[in-house]
C-alpha positions in Angstrom: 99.0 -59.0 -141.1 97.3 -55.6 -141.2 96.2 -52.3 -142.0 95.5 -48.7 -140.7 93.9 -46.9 -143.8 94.2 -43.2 -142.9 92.0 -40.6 -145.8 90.9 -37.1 -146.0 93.4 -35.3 -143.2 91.9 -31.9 -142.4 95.4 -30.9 -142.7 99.0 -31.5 -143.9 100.7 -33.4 -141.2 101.8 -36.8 -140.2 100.4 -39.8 -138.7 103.0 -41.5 -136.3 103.3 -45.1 -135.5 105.2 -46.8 -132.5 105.1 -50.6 -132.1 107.0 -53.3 -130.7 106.7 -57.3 -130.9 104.7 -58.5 -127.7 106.3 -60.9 -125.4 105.4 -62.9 -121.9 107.4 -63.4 -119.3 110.6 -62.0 -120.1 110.8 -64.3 -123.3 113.2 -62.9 -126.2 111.3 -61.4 -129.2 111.0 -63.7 -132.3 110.3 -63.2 -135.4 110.3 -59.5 -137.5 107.7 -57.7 -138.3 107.8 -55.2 -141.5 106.1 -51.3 -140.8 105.4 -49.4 -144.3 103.2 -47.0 -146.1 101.3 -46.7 -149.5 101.9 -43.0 -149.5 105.7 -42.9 -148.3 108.4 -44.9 -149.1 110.1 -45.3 -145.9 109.8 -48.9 -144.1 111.0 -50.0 -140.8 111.9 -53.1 -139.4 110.2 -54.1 -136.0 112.1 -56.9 -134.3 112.5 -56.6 -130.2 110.1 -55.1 -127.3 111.4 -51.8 -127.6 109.3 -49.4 -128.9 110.2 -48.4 -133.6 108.6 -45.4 -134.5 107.6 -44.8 -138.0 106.5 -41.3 -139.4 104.1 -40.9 -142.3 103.9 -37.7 -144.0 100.3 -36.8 -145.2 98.7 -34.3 -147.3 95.1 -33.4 -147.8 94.0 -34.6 -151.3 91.5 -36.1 -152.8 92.1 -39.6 -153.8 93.0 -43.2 -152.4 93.4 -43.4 -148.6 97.1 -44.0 -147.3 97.5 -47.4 -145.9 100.2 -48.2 -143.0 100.6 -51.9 -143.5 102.3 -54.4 -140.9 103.7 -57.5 -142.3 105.0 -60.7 -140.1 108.1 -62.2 -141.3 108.6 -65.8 -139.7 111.6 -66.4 -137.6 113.2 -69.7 -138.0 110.8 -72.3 -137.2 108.0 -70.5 -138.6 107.0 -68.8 -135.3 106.1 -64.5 -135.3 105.0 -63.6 -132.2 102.3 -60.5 -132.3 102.9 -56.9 -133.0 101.9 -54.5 -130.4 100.3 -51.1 -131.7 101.5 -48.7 -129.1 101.0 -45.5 -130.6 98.6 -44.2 -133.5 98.9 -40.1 -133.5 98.4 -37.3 -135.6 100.4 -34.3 -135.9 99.6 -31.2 -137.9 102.5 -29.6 -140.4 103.5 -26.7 -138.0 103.0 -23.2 -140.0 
């Protein structure tokens, strides 16, 4: 389990996350991993190698931090392997 807190953007914009569960040696992913935001309510679902993107929409304000939060869901067995973090970025809202 985890979490990115992300506060005070210069800007409107959005913070975009890519992840995928890390394997060795060609072994299937397990397990599920669960990608979601304090500020947004979109969540997605992170359960092979290939790279889910999520996209947070921020806005400057004063107040609590946003927090992207990855939750493990066990696989049968009881067994997660990790999450990767591929991709933290920023993008500012375009005029």
């Amino acid at each position: 389990e985890g979490r990115i807190s992300v506060g005070a953007p210069p800007s409107s914009g959005t913070v975009r996350v890519a992840s995928s569960i890390l394997t060795s040696g060609g072994a299937p992913a397990v397990g599920r991993w669960t990608v979601s935001a304090s500020c947004s309510p979109q969540e997605v679902s992170v359960t092979g190698t290939e790279l889910t993107w999520i996209a947070v929409p921020l806005a400057p304000a004063e107040g609590p931090a946003c927090e992207i939060r990855f939750l493990p869901a066990a696989a049968a067995g009881g067994m997660s392997q990790p999450l990767c973090l591929e991709v933290l970025a920023w993008r500012p809202a375009t005029p």
